[in-house]
FIPA-292134 format. One line per 5 residues: number of its first residue (from 1); for each residue x, y, z of N, C-alpha, C, O. Coordinates in pm, whole numbers, always signed. Layout:
<rs>
NUM = X/Y/Z/X/Y/Z/X/Y/Z/X/Y/Z  ...
</rs>
This chain:
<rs>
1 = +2133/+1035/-1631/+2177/+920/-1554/+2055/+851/-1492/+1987/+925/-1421  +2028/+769/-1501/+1947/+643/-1450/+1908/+657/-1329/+1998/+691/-1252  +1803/+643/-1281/+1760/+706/-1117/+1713/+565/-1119/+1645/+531/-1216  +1745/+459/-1003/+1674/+337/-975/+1608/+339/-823/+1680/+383/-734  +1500/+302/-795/+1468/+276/-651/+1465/+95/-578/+1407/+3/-636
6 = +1497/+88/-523/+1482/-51/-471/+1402/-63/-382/+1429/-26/-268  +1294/-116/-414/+1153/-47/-279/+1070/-187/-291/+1075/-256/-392  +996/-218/-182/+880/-281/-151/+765/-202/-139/+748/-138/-35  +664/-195/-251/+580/-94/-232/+499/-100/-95/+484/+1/-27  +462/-193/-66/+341/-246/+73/+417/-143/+203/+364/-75/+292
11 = +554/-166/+169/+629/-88/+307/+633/+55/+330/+721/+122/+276  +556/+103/+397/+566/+224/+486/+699/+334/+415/+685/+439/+352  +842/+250/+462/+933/+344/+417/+934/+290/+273/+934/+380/+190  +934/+227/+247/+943/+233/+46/+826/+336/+19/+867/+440/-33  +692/+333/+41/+600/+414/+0/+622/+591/+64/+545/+678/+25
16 = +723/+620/+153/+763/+718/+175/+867/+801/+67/+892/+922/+73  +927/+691/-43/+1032/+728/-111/+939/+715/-224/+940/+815/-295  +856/+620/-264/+803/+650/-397/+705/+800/-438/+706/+868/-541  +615/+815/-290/+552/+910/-315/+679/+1009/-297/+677/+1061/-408  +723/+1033/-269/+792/+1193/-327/+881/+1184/-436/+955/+1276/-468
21 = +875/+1064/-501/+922/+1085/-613/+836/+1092/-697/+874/+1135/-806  +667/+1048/-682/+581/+1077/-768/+539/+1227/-762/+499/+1295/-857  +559/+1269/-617/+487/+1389/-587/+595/+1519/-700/+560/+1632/-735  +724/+1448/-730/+788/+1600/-798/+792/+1491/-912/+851/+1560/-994  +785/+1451/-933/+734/+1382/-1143/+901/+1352/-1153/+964/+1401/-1248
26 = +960/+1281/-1067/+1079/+1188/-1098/+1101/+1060/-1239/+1051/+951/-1214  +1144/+1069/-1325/+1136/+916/-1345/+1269/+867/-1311/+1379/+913/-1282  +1208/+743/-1329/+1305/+633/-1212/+1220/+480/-1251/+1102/+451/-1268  +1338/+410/-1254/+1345/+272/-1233/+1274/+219/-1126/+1315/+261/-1018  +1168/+131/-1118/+1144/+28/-997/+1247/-134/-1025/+1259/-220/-1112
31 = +1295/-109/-910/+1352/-255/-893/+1300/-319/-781/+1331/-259/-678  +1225/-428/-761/+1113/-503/-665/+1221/-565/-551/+1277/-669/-586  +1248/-519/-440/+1282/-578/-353/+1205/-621/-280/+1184/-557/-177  +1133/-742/-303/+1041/-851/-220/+1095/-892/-106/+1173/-987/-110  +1073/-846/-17/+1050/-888/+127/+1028/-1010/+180/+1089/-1066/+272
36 = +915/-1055/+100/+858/-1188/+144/+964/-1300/+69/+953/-1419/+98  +1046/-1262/-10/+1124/-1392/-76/+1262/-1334/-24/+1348/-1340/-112  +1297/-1291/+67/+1391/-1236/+121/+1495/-1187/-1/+1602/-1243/-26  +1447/-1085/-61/+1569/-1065/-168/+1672/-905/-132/+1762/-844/-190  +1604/-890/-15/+1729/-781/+57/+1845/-848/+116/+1952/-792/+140
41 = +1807/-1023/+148/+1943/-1087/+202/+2027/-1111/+119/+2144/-1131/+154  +1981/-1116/-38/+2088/-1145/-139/+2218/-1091/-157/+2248/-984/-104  +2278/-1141/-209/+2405/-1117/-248/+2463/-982/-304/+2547/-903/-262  +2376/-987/-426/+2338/-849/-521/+2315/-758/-426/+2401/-681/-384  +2218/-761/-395/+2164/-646/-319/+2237/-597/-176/+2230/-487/-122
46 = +2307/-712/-134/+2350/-655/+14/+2492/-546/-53/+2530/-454/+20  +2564/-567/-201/+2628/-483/-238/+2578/-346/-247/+2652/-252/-214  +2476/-329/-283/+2394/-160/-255/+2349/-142/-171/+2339/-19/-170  +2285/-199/-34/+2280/-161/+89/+2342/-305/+230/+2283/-413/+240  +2430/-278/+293/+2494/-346/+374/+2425/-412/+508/+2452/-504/+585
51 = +2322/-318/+494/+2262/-341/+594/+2149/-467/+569/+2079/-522/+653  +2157/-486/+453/+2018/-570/+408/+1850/-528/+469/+1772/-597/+536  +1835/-360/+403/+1737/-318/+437/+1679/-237/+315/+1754/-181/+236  +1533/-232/+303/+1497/-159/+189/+1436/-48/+223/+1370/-66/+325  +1428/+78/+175/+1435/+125/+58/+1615/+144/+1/+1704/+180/+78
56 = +1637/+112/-139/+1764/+182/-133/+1783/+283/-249/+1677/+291/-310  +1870/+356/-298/+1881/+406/-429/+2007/+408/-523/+2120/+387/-477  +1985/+433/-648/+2057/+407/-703/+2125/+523/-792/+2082/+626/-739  +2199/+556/-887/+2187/+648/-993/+2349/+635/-1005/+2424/+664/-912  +2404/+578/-1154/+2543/+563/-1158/+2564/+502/-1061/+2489/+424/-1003
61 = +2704/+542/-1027/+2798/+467/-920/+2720/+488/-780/+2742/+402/-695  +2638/+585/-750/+2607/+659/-647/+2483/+528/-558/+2379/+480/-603  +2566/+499/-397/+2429/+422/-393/+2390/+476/-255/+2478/+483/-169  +2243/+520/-221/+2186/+530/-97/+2102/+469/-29/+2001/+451/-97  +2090/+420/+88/+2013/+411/+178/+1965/+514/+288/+2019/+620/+319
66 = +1830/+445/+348/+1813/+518/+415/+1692/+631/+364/+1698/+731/+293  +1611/+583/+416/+1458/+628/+361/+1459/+773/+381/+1450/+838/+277  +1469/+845/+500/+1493/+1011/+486/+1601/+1069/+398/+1581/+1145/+303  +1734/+1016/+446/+1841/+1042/+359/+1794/+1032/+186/+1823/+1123/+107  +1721/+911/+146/+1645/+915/-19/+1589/+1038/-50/+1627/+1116/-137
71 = +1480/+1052/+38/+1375/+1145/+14/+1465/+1304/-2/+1439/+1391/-85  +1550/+1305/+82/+1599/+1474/+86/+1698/+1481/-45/+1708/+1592/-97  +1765/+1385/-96/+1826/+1339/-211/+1755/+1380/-359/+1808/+1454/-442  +1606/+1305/-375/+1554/+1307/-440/+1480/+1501/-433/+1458/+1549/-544  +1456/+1574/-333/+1417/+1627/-298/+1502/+1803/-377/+1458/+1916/-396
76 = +1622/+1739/-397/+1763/+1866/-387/+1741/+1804/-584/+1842/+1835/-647  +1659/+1748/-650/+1655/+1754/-755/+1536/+1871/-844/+1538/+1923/-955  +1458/+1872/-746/+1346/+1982/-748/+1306/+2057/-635/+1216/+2040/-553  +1407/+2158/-651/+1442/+2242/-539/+1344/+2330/-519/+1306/+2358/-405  +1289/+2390/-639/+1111/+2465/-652/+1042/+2431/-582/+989/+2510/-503
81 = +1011/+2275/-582/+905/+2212/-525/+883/+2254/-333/+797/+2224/-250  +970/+2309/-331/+987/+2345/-187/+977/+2247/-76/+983/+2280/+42  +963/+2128/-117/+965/+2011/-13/+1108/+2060/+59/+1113/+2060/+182  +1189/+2087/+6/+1316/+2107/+162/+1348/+2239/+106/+1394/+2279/-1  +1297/+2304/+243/+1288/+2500/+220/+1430/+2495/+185/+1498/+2394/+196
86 = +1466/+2590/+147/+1616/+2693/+93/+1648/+2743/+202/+1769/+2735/+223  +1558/+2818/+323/+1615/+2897/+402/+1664/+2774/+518/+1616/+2662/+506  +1767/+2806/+633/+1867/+2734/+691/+1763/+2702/+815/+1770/+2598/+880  +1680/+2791/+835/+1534/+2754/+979/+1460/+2616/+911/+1457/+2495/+934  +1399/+2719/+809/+1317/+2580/+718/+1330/+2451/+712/+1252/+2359/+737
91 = +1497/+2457/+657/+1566/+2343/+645/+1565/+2252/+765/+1515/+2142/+743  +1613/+2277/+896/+1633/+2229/+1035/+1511/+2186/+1055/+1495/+2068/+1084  +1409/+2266/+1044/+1265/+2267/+1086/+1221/+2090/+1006/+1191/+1988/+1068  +1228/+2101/+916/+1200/+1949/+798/+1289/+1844/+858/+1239/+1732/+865  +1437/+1863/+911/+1526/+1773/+943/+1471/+1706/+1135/+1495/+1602/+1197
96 = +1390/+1832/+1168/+1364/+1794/+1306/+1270/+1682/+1318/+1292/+1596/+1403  +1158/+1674/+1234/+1084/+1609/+1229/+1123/+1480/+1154/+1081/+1371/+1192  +1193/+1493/+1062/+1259/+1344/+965/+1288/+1268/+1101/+1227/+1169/+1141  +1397/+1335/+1165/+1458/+1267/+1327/+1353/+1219/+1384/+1330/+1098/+1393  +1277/+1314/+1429/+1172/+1227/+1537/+1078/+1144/+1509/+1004/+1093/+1593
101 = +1070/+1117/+1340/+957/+1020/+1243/+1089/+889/+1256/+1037/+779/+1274  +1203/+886/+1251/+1307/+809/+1264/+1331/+717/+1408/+1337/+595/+1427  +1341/+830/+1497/+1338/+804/+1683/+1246/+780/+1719/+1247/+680/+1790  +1140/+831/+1704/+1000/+849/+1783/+885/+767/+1720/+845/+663/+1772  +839/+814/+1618/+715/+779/+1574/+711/+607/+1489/+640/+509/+1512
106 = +796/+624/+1411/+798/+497/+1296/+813/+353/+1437/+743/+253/+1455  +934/+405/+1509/+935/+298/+1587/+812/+254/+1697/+807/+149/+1760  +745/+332/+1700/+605/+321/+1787/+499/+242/+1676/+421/+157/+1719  +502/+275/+1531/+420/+203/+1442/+450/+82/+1395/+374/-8/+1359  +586/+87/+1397/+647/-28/+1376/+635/-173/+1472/+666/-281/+1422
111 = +583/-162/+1626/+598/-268/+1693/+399/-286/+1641/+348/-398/+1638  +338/-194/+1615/+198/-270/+1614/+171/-334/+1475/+102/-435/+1460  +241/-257/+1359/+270/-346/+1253/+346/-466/+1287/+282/-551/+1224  +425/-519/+1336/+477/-624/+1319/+406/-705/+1408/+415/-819/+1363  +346/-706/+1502/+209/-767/+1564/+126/-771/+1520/+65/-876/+1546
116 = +74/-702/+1453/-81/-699/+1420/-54/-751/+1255/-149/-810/+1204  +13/-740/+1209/+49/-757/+1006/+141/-864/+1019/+99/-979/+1038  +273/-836/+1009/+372/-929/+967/+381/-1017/+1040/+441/-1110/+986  +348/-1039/+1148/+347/-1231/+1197/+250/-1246/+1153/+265/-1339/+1074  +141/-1211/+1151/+13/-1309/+1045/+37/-1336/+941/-23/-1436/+903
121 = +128/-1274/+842/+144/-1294/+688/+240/-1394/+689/+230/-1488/+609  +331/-1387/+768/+436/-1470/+750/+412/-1619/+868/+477/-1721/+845  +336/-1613/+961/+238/-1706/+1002/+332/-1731/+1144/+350/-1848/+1177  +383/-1636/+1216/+450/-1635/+1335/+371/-1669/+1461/+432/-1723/+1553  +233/-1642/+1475/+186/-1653/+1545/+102/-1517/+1583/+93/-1414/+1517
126 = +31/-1555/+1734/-48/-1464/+1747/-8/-1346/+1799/+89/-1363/+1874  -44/-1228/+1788/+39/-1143/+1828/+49/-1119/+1985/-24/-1185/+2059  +149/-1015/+2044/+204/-1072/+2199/+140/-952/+2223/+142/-844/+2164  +74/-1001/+2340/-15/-895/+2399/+104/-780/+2462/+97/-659/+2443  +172/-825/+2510/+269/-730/+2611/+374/-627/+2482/+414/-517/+2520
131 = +403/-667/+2361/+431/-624/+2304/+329/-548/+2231/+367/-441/+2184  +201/-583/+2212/+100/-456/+2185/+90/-340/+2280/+72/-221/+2254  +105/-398/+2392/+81/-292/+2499/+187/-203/+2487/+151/-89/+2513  +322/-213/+2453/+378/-153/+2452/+401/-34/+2357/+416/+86/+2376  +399/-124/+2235/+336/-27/+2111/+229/+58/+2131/+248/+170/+2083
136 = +124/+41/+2186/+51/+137/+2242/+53/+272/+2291/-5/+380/+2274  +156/+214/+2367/+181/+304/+2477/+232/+385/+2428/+177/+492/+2449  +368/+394/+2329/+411/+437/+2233/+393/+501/+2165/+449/+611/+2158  +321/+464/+2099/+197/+525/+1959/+106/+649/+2028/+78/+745/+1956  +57/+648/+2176/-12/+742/+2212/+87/+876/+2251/+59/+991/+2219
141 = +181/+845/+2309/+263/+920/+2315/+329/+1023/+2240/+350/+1140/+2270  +358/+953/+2133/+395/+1020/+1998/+287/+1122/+1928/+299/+1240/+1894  +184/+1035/+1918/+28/+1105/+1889/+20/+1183/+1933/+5/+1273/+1851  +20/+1238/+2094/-44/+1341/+2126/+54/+1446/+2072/+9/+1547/+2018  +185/+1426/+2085/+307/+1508/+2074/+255/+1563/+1900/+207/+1675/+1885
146 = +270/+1484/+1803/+209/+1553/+1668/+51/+1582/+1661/+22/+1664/+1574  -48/+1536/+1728/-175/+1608/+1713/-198/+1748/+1794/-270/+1842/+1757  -125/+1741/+1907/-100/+1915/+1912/-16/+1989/+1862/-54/+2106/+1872  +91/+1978/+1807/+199/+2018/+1719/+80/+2053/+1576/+93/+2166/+1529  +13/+1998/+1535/-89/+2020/+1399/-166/+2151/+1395/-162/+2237/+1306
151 = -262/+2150/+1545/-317/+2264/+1578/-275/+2375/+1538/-167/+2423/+1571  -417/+2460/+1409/-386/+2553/+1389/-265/+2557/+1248/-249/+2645/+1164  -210/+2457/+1260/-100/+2388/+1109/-193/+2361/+979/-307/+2314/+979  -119/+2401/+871/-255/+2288/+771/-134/+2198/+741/-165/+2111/+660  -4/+2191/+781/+89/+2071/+742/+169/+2105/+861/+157/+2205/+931
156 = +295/+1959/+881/+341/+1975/+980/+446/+2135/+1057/+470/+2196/+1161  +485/+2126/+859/+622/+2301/+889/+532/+2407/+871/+568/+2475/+775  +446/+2443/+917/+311/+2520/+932/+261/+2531/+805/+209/+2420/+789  +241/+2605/+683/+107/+2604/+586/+178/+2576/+458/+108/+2598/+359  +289/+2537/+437/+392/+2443/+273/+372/+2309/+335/+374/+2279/+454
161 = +353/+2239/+234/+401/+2061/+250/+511/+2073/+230/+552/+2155/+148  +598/+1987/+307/+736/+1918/+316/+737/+1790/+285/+647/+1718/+241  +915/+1753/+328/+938/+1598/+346/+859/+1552/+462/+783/+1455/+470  +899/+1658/+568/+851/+1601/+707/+692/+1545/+686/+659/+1453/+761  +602/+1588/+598/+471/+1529/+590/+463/+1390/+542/+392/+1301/+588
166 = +582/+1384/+401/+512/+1245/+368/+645/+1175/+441/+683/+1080/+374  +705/+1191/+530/+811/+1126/+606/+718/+1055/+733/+726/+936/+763  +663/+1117/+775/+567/+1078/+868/+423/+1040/+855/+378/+968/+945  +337/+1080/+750/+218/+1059/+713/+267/+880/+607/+171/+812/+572  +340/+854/+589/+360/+740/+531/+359/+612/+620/+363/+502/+565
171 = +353/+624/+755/+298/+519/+855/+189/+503/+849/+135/+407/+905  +128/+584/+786/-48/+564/+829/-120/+534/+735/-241/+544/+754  -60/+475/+571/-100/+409/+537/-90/+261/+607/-112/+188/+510  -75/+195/+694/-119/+113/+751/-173/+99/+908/-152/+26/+1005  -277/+241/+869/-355/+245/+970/-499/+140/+1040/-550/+124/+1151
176 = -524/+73/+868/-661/-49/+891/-578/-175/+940/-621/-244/+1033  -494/-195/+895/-414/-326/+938/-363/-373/+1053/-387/-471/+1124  -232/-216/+1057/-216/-240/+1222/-308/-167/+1338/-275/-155/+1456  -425/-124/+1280/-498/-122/+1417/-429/+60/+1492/-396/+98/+1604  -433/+91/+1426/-353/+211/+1450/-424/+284/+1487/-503/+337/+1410
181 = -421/+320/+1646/-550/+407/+1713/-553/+565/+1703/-498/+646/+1778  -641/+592/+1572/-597/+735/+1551/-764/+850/+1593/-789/+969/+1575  -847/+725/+1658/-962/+784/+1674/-951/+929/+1784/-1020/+1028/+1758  -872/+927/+1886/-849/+1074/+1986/-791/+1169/+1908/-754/+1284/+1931  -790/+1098/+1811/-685/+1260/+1752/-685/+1313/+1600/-630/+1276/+1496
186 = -806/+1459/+1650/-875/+1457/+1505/-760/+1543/+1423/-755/+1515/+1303  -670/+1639/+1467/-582/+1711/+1413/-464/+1603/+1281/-436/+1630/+1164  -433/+1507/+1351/-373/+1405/+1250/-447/+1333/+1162/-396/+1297/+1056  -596/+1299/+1197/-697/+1257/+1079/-708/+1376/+973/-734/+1351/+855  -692/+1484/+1012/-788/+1592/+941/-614/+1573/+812/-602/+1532/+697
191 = -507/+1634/+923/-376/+1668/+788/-419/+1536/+724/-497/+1557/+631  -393/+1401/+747/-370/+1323/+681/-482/+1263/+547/-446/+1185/+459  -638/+1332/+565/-670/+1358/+465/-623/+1417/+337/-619/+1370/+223  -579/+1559/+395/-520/+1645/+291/-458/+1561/+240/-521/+1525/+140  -327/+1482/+253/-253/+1440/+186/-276/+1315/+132/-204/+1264/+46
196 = -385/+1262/+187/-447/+1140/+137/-517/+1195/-39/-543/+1122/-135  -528/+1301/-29/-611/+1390/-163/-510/+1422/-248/-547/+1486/-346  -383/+1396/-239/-303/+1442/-326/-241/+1299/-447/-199/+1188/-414  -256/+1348/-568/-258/+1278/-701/-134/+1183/-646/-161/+1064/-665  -12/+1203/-584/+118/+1172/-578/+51/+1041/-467/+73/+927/-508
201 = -21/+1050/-342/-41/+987/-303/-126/+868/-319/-95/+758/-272  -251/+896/-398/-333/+788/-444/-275/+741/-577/-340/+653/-635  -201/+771/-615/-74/+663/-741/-13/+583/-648/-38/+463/-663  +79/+620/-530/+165/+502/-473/+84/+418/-370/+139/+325/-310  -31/+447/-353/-122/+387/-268/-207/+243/-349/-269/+141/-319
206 = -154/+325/-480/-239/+171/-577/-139/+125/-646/-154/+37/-731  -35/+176/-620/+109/+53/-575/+98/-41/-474/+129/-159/-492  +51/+10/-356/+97/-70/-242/-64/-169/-245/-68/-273/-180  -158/-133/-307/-228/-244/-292/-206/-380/-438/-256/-492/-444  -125/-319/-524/-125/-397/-645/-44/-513/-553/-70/-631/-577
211 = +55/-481/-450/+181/-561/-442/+138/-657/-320/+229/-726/-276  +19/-669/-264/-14/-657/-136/-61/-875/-171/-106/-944/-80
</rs>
């Protein structure tokens, strides 16, 4: 059956769903949901996700949204791969962090990306200081909470890669853009090398600059 993704590569959560589908050797359909030509408001598309948001998926009748929900989907197809442990701790352990990359973190990256990136591209203006500040504030917060959580970790669910890694390490590919202050905190530079070194990641990374 036909595995389709509906992704914007440039985006954070699309590049969260492609790399783990590169990372377990998925094939799958790209279908280009362009952002910039608003084609998540379409017609077509608001039938596979309601929300008019991307990433979505596809396969037969079956349609998902929802960038963690994808990933653990895609994830229960290569169950070896150990990205979502078997045991019921493991499991929780990967789901805790999906949550707080959902609650916590994405939304802290998300206000300095859309200040610092997407009103310049789309030509909104300059970005709002008070809304940087806030993102800031945000972003440090979160930071410290996963750069001591790392300590002593070589990945977030201590020494296996998970979802929870590229669930959360997928913000930081737009770390040069939005200005993403990751200089205090060498524990999240150091993981995010590692995974910056992995084949799965420098394939969807020269996605997101082909599309850019």
């Amino acid at each position: 059956m036909k595995l389709t993704l509906h992704v914007f590569p440039p985006s954070p959560r699309a590049f969260k769903v492609l790399v783990v589908a590169h990372h377990l050797g998925l094939d799958y359909e790209l279908a280009l949901c362009d952002l910039t030509k608003g084609d998540q408001k379409s017609a077509a598309y608001t039938v596979i996700n309601p929300n008019q948001r991307m990433p979505s998926l596809e396969e037969g009748d079956f349609r998902l949204w929802e960038s963690n929900a994808i990933i653990q989907y895609l994830a229960t197809k290569k169950p070896e791969s150990g990205l979502l442990p078997a045991e019921e701790r493991g499991r929780a352990d990967v789901a805790r962090w999906q949550f707080w990359e959902s609650t916590t973190w994405d939304p802290a990256c998300a206000i300095l990306v859309f200040e610092r990136v997407i009103k310049a591209f789309f030509g909104r203006g300059a970005p709002d200081p008070t809304e940087v500040e806030k993102g800031l504030q945000r972003f440090h917060h979160a930071a410290k909470v996963l750069d001591a959580h790392l300590r002593g970790r070589t990945y977030i669910c201590g020494n296996r890669l998970t979802l929870a890694d590229f669930a959360i390490a997928a913000d930081l590919t737009m770390t040069v853009p939005a200005q993403l202050p990751l200089e205090s905190y060498g524990e999240i530079r150091r993981w995010a090398a590692i995974l910056a070194d992995l084949p799965a990641w420098q394939r969807t990374r020269g996605m997101q600059s082909a599309r850019r």
